[in-house]
SERO-4910 file (N, C-alpha, C, O; in steps of 0.05 Angstrom, whole numbers):
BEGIN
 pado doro    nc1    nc2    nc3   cac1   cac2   cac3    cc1    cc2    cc3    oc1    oc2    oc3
  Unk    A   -184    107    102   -196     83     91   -183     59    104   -159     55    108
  Unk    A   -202     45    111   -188     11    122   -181     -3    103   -192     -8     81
  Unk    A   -156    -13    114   -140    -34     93   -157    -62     96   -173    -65    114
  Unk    A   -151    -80     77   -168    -98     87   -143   -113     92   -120   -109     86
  Unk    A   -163   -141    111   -142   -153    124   -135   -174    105   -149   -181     86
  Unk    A   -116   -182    111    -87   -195     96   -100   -229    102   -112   -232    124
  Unk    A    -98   -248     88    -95   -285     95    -86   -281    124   -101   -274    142
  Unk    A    -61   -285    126    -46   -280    142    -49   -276    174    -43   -290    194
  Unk    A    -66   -241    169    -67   -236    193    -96   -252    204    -99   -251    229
  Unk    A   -116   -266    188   -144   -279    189   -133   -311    196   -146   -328    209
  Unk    A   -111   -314    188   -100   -341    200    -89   -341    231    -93   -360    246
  Unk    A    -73   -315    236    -69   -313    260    -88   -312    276    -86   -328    295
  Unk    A   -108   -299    275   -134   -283    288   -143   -324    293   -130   -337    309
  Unk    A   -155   -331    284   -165   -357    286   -147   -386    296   -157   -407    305
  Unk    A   -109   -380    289   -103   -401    309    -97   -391    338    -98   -408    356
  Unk    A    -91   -365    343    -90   -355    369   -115   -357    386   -114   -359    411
  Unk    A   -149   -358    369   -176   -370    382   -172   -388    388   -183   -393    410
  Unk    A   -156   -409    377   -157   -439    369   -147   -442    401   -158   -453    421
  Unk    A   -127   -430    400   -106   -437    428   -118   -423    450   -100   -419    467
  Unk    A   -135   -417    456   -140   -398    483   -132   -375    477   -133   -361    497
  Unk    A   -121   -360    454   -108   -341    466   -127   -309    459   -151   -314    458
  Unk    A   -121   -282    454   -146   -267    446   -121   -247    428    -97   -243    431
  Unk    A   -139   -241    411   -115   -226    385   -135   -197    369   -153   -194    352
  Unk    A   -117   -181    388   -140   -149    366   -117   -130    360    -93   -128    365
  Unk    A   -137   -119    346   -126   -102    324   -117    -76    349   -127    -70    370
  Unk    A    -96    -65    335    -68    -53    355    -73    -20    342    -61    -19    320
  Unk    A    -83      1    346    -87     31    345    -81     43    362    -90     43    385
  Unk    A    -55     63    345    -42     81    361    -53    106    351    -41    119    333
  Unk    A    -72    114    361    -80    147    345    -67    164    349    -68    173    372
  Unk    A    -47    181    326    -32    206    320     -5    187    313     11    198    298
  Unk    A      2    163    322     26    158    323     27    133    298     10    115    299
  Unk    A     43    134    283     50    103    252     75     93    261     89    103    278
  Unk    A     81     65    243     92     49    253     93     26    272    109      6    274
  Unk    A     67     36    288     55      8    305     45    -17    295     30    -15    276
  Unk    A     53    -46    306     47    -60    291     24    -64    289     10    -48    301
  Unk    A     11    -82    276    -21    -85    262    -36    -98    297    -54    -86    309
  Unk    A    -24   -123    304    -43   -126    327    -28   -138    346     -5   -144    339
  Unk    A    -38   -143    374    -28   -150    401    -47   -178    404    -70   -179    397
  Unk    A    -27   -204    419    -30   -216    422    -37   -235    450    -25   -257    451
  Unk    A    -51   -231    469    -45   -244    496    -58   -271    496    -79   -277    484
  Unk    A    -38   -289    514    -44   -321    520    -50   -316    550    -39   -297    561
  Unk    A    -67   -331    562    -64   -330    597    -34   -340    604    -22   -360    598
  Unk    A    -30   -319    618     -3   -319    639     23   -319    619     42   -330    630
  Unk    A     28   -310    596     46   -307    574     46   -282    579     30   -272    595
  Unk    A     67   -268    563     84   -242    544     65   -228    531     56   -242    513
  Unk    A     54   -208    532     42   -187    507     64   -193    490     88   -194    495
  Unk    A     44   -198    457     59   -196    430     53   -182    418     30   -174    419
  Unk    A     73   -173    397     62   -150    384     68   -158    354     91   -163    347
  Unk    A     45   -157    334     46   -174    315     51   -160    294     36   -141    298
  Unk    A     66   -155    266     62   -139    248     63   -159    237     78   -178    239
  Unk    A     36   -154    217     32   -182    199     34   -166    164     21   -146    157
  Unk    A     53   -184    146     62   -175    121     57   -191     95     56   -216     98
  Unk    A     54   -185     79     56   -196     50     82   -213     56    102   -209     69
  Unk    A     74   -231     42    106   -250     42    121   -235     29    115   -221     10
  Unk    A    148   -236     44    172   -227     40    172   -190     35    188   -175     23
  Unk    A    155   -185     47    165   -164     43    166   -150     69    155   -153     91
  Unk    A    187   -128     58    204   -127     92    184    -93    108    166    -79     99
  Unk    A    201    -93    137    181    -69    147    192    -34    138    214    -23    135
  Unk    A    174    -28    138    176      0    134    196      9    156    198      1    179
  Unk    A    214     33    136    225     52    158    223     58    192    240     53    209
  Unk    A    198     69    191    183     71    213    173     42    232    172     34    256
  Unk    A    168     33    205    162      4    231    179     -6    250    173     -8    274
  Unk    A    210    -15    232    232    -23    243    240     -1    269    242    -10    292
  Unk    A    245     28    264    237     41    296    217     36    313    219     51    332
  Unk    A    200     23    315    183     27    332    189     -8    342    191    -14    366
  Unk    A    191    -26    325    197    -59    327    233    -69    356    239    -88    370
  Unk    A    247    -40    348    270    -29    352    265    -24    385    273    -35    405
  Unk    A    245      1    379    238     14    404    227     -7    429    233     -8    453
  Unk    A    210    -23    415    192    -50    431    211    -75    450    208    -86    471
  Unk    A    230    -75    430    243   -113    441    262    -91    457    268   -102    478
  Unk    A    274    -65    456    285    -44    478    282    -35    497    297    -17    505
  Unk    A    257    -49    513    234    -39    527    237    -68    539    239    -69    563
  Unk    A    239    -94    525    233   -118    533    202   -132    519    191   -153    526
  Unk    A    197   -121    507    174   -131    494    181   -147    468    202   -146    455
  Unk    A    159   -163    462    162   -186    442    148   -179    415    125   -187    409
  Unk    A    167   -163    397    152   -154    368    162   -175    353    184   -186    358
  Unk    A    141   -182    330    155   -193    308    128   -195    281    104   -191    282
  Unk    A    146   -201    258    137   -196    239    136   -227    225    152   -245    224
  Unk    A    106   -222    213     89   -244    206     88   -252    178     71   -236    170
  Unk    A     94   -264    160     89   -255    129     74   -292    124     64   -296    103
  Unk    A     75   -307    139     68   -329    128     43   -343    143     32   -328    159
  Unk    A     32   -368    140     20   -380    150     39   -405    170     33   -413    192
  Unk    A     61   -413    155     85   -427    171     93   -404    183     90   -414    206
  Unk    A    100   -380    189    106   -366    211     89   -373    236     93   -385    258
  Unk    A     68   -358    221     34   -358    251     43   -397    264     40   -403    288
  Unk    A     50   -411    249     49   -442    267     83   -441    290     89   -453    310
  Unk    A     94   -425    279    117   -416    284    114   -407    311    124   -420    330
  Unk    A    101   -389    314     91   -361    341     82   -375    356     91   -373    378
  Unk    A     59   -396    350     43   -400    354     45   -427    381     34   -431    403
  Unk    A     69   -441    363     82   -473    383     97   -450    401    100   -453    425
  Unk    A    105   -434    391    137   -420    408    116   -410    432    116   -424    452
  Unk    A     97   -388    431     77   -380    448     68   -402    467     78   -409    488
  Unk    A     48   -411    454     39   -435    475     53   -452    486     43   -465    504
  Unk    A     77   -457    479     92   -482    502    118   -460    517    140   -466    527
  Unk    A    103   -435    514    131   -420    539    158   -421    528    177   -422    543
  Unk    A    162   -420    496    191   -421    494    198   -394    477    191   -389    454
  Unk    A    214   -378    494    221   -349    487    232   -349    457    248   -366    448
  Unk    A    222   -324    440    226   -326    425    256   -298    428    255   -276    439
  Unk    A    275   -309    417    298   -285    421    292   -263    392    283   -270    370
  Unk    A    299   -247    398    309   -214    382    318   -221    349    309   -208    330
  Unk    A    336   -243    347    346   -251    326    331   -272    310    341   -281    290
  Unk    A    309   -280    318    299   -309    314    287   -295    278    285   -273    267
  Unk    A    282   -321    272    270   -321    239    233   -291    237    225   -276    219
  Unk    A    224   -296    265    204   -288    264    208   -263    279    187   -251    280
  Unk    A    224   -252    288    238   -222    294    250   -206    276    257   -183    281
  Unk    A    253   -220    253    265   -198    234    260   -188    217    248   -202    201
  Unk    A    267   -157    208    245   -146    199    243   -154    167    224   -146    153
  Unk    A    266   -172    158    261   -176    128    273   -163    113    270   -166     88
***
């Protein structure tokens, strides 16, 4: 059954349009824990988005796989707000790296 989608992730989806950028839904078939969707800007970082109920933190599994990602060099992070998504969003589009530890990297 499909979950339905969250404020949240319908706010991301539309300011990442807003910006140039393209934002889909992220399926790993056989494998859980992947985040909900991937994010690309022209000439930016693949992101990898897990988008949450406010405050609430990631699953077991997620946090391995969130773990496994920024280990690799990739840019996961976890979404619970609409001030997050403006968060990602200035940090994305003006090229300013978001680090491992930042407010929007952790798993909560």
């Amino acid at each position: 059954m499909a979950s339905q989608e969250k404020p949240v992730e319908r706010y991301l989806k539309a300011q990442v349009k807003k910006h140039g950028g393209y934002c889909k839904k992220l399926r790993v078939i056989g494998e859980r824990g992947w985040p909900d969707r991937f994010v690309l800007f022209p000439f930016k970082p693949i992101y990898y988005i897990e988008c949450k109920d406010e405050g609430k933190p990631l699953d077991p599994l997620q946090r391995i796989v969130h773990k496994l990602l920024w280990s690799l060099g990739q840019v996961c992070l976890r979404i619970d707000s609409k001030e997050k998504v403006d968060l990602f969003i200035f940090h994305a589009t003006n090229s300013i790296p978001i680090p491992a530890n930042s407010e929007l990297a952790r798993p909560a």
